[in-house]
C-alpha positions as CSV (number, residue, x, y, z in Angstrom):
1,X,-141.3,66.6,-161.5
2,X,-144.4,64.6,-161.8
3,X,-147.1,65.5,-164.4
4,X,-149.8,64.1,-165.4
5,X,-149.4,63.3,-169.9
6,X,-151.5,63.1,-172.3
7,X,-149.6,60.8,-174.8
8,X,-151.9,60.2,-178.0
9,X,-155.6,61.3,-177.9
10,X,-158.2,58.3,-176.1
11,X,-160.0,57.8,-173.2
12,X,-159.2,58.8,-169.3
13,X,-157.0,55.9,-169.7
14,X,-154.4,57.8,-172.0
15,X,-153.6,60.0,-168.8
16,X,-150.3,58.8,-167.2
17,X,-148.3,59.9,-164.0
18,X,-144.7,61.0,-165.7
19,X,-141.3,61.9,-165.0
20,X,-140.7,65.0,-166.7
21,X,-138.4,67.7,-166.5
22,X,-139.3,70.5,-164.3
23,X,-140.1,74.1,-166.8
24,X,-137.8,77.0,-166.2
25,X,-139.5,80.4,-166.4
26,X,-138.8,82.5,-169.2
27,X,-138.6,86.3,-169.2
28,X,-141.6,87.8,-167.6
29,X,-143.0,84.2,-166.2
30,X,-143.0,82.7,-163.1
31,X,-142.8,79.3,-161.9
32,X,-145.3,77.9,-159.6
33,X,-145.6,74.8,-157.3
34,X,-148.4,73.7,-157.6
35,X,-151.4,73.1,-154.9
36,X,-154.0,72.5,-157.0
37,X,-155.6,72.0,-160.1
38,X,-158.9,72.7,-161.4
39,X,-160.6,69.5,-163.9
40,X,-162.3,71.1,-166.8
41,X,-164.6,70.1,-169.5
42,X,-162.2,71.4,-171.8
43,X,-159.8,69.2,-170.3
44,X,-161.2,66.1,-171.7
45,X,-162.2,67.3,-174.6
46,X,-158.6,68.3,-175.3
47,X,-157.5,65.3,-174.0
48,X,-159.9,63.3,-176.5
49,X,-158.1,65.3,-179.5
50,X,-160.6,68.1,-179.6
51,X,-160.2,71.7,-178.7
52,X,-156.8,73.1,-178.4
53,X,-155.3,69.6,-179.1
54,X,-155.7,70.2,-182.7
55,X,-152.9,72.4,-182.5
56,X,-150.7,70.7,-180.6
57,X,-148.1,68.6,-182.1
58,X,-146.8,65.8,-179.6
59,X,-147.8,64.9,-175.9
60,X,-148.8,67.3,-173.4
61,X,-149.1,68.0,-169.9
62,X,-152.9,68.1,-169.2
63,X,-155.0,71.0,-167.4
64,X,-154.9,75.1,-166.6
65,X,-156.7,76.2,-163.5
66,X,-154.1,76.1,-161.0
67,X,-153.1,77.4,-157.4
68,X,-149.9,77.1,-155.9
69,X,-147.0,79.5,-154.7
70,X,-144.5,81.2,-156.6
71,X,-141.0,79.0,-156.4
72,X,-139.1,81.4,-158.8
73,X,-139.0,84.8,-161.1
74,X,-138.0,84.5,-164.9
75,X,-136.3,87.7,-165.7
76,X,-138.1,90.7,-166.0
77,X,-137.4,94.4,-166.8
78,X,-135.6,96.7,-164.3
79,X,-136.3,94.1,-161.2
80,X,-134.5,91.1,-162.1
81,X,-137.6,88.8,-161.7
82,X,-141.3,88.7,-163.6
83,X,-143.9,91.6,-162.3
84,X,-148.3,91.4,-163.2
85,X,-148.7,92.8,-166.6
86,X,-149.9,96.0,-166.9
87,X,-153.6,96.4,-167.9
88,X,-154.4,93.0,-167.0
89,X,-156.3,93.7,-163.7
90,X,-153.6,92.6,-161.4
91,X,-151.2,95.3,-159.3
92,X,-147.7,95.1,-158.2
93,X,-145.7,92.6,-158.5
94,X,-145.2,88.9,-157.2
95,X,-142.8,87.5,-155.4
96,X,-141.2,83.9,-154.4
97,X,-143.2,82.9,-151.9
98,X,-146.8,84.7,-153.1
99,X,-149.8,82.0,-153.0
100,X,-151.3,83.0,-156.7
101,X,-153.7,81.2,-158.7
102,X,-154.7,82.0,-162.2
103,X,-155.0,79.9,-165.4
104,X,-151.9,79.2,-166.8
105,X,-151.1,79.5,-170.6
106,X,-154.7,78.9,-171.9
107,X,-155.2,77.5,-174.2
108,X,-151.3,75.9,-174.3
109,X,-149.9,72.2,-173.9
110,X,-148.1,73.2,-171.1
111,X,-150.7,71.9,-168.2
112,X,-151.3,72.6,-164.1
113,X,-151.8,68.8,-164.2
114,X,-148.7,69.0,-162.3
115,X,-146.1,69.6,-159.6
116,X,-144.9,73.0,-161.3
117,X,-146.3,75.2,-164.2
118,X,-144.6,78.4,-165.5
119,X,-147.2,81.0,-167.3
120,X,-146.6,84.6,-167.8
121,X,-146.8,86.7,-164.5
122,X,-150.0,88.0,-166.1
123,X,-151.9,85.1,-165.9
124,X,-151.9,84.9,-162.0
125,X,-153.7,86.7,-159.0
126,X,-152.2,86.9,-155.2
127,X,-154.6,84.5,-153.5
128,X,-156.1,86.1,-150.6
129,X,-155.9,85.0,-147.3
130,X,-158.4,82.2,-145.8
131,X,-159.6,81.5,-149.8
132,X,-158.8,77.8,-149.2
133,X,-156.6,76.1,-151.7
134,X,-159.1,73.7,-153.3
135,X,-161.7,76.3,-153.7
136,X,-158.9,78.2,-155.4
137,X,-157.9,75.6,-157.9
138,X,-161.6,75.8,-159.0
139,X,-162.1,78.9,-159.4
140,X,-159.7,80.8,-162.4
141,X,-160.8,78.9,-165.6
142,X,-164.8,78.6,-164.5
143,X,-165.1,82.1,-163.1
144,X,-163.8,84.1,-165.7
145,X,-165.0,81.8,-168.6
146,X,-168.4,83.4,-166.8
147,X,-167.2,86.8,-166.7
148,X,-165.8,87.5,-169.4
149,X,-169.4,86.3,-171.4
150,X,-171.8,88.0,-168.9
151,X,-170.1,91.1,-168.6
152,X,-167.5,91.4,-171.6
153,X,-169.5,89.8,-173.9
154,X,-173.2,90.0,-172.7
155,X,-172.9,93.7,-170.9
156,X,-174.4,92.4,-168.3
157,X,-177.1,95.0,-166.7
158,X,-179.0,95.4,-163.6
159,X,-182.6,93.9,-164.0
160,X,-182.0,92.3,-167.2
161,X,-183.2,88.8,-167.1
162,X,-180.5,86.1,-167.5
163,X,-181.0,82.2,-168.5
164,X,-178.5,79.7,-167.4
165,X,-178.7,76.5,-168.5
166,X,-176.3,73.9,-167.0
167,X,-177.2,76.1,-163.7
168,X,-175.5,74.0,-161.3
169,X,-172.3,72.6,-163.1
170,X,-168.7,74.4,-162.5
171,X,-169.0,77.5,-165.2
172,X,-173.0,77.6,-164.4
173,X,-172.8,77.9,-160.8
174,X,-170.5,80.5,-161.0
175,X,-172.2,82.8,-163.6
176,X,-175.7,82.9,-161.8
177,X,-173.6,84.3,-158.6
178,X,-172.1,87.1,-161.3
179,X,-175.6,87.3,-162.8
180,X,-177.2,88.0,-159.1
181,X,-174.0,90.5,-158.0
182,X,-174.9,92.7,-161.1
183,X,-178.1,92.8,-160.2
184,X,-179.9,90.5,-162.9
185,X,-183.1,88.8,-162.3
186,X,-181.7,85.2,-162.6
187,X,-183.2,82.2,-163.8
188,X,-181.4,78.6,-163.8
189,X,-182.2,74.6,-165.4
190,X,-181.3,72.1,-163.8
191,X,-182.6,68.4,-162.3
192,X,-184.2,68.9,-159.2
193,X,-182.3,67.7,-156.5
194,X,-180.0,71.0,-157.2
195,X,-182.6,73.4,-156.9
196,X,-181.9,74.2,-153.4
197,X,-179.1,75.1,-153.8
198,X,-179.4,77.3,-156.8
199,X,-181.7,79.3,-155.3
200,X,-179.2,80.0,-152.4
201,X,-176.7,80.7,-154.9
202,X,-178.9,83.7,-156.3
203,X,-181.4,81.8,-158.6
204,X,-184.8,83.8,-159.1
205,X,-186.4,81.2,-160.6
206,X,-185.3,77.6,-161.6
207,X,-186.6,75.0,-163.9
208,X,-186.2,71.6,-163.9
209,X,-185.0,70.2,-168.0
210,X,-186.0,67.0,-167.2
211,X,-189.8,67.6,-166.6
212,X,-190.6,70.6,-168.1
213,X,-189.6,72.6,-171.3
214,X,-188.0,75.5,-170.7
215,X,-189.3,77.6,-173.4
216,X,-192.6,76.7,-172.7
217,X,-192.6,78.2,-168.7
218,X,-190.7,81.2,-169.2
219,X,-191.4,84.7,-170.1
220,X,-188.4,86.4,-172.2
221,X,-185.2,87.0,-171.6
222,X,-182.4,89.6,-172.2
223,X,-179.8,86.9,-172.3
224,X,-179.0,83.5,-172.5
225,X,-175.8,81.8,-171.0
226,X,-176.0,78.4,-172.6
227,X,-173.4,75.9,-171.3
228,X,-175.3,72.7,-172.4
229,X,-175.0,73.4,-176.5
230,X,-177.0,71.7,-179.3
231,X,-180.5,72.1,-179.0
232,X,-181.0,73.3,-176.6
233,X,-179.3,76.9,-177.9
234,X,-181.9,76.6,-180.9
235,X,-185.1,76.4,-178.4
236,X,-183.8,79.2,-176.1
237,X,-184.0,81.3,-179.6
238,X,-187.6,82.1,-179.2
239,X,-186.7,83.3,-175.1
240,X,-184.8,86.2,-176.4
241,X,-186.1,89.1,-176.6
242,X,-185.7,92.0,-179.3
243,X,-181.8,93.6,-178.6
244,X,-181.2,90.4,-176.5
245,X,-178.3,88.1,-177.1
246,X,-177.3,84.4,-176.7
247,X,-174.3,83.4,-175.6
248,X,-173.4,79.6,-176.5
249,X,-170.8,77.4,-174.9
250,X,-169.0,75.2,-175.6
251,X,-167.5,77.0,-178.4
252,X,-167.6,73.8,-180.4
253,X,-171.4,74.3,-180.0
254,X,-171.5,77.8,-181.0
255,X,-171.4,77.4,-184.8
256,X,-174.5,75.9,-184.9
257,X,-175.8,78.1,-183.0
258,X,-174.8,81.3,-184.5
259,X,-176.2,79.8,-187.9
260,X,-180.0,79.4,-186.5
261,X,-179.7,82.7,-184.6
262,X,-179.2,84.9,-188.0
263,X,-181.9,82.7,-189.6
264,X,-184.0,83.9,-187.0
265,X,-182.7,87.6,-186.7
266,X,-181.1,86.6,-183.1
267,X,-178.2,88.2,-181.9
268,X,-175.9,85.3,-180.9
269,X,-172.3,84.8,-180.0
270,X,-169.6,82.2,-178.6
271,X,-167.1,83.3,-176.3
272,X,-163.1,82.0,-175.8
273,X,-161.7,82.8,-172.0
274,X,-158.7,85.0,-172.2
275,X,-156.3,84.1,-169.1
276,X,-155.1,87.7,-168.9
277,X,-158.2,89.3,-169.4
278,X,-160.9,90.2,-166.9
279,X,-162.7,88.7,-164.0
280,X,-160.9,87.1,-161.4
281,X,-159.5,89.9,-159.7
282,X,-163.5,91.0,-159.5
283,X,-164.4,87.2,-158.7
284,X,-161.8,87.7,-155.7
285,X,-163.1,90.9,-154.8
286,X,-166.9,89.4,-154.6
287,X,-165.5,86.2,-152.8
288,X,-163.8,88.9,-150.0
289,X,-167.1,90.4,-149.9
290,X,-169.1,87.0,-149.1
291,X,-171.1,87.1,-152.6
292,X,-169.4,84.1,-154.0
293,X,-169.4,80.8,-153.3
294,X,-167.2,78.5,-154.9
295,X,-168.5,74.7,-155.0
296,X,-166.1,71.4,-155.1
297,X,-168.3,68.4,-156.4
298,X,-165.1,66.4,-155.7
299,X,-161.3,66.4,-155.3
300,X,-158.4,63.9,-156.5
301,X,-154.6,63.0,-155.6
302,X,-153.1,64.0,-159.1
303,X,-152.1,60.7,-159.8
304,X,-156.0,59.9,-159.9
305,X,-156.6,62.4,-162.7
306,X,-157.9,59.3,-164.9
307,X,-161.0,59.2,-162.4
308,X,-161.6,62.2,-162.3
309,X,-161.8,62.5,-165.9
310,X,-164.7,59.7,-165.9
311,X,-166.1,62.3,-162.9
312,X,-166.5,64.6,-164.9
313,X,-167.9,63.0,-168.4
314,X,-171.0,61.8,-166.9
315,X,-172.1,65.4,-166.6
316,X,-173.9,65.0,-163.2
317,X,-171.4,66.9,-161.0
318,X,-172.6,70.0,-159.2
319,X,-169.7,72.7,-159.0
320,X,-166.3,71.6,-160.0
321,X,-163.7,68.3,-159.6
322,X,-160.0,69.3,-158.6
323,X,-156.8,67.7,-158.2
324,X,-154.7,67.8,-155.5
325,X,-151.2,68.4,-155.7
């Protein structure tokens, strides 16, 4: 099969369009061509030797959101092919054939970047019918990074006020939708020209970062969803209210974070996306009921991953990039 490799650690250019063999599923996996596949910032930061790199030992097949249909069961108990994990939010079983999309393996070397992934049966979803099939290869890594820190980690509750920072970017955009469908009183930063649509995502109130600071125009909040990292998690510190909580990603951020937080008697934590955990069969059921949109920024052959790796470093793009397959 094709697959897009990541040979040493470098720039976009290390990314090249290989020959390798096509993965068998083991016992409870399944295999899946694939459709398409979401680009994530911890794509090129794992690509760039940071992140989950650091563990791997040789090259790897790049990326984890992914969409696709089921090409064949690894064996399973009782049924001669892989079922959904129990406890995992899915039901039933999947079959050859099933459109599914999920996050394959996370945080793994073995990537969506590719013609055909195998992951455990538990990492996928069905796909419903009409979600289209780029909007699906967004969605899995993005929207239940969001989840799982607004409602597994933050306890998320209805008329708590929520911060977003990085409002409008793939993870952002999803969490004030999340934020909004729990019924939060949502506030987002971004630059200006995505204000509009923020505020037709959910946003209450939104704040342009580069004209006005933040901490300066806003009341208190109950929580904090920072996706930017730096400083900017240190001046959101005196937004929080007493009992609140900030949430910091990139995780790579969150250290630093967490460190000026107990200086200042904060509640703070980083959060790490489990891909057979919570949240995307919810993000489904809220997409069925019209309550979430899902925004592509951009979409790329897979042999153009390269580009849309320098996409996706400038930090500009509003939603998320994904390859097609």
């Amino acid at each position: 099969m094709r697959a897009i490799v990541c040979q040493a650690p470098g720039g976009p250019e290390v990314l090249r369009l290989t020959d390798v063999p096509t993965p068998q599923p083991g016992p409870g996996e399944v295999r899946v061509r694939v459709q398409a596949a979401g680009v994530n910032p911890i794509d090129w930061k794992t690509r760039s030797g940071g992140g989950p790199a650091k563990s791997f030992t040789g090259p790897f097949v790049v990326g984890w959101d992914v969409t696709g249909v089921v090409d064949a069961l690894g064996p399973g108990p009782g049924t001669g092919g892989a079922g959904v994990a129990p406890g995992t939010g899915g039901a039933g079983g999947v079959s050859v054939g099933d459109p599914v999309l999920g996050m394959a393996r996370f945080p793994g070397p073995d990537g969506a970047y590719a013609e055909y992934v195998t992951a455990p049966a538990g990492h996928f979803r069905v796909r419903p019918a009409g979600l289209p099939v780029v909007e699906a290869g967004a969605l899995p890594l993005a929207g239940m990074t969001a989840w799982q820190s607004l409602v597994d980690v933050g306890h998320l509750e209805p008329g708590q006020r929520v911060l977003v920072h990085a409002a409008a970017g793939g993870v952002g955009h999803l969490a004030v939708q999340i934020a909004k469908a729990r019924g939060a009183h949502v506030i987002g930063t971004a630059s200006a020209p995505k204000h509009e649509l923020l505020r037709a995502l959910g946003c209450d109130e939104v704040v342009d970062h580069t004209t006005e600071r933040f901490e300066d125009v806003l009341e208190p909040v109950d929580l904090v969803y920072d996706l930017v990292g730096g400083e900017i998690a240190e001046r959101s510190l005196g937004l929080v209210r007493p009992g609140g909580l900030l949430i910091c990603l990139p995780t790579v951020a969150a250290d630093a974070a967490l460190e000026a937080a107990a200086a200042r008697g904060v509640r703070a934590s980083g959060a790490l996306v489990d891909p057979a955990g919570g949240g995307l069969s919810e993000l489904l059921d809220l997409w069925a009921e019209g309550r979430l949109r899902i925004v592509v920024a951009a979409t790329f052959p897979l042999e153009q991953a390269a580009d849309a790796h320098r996409l996706g470093e400038q930090g500009r793009t509003t939603g998320k990039i994904v390859l097609t397959v």
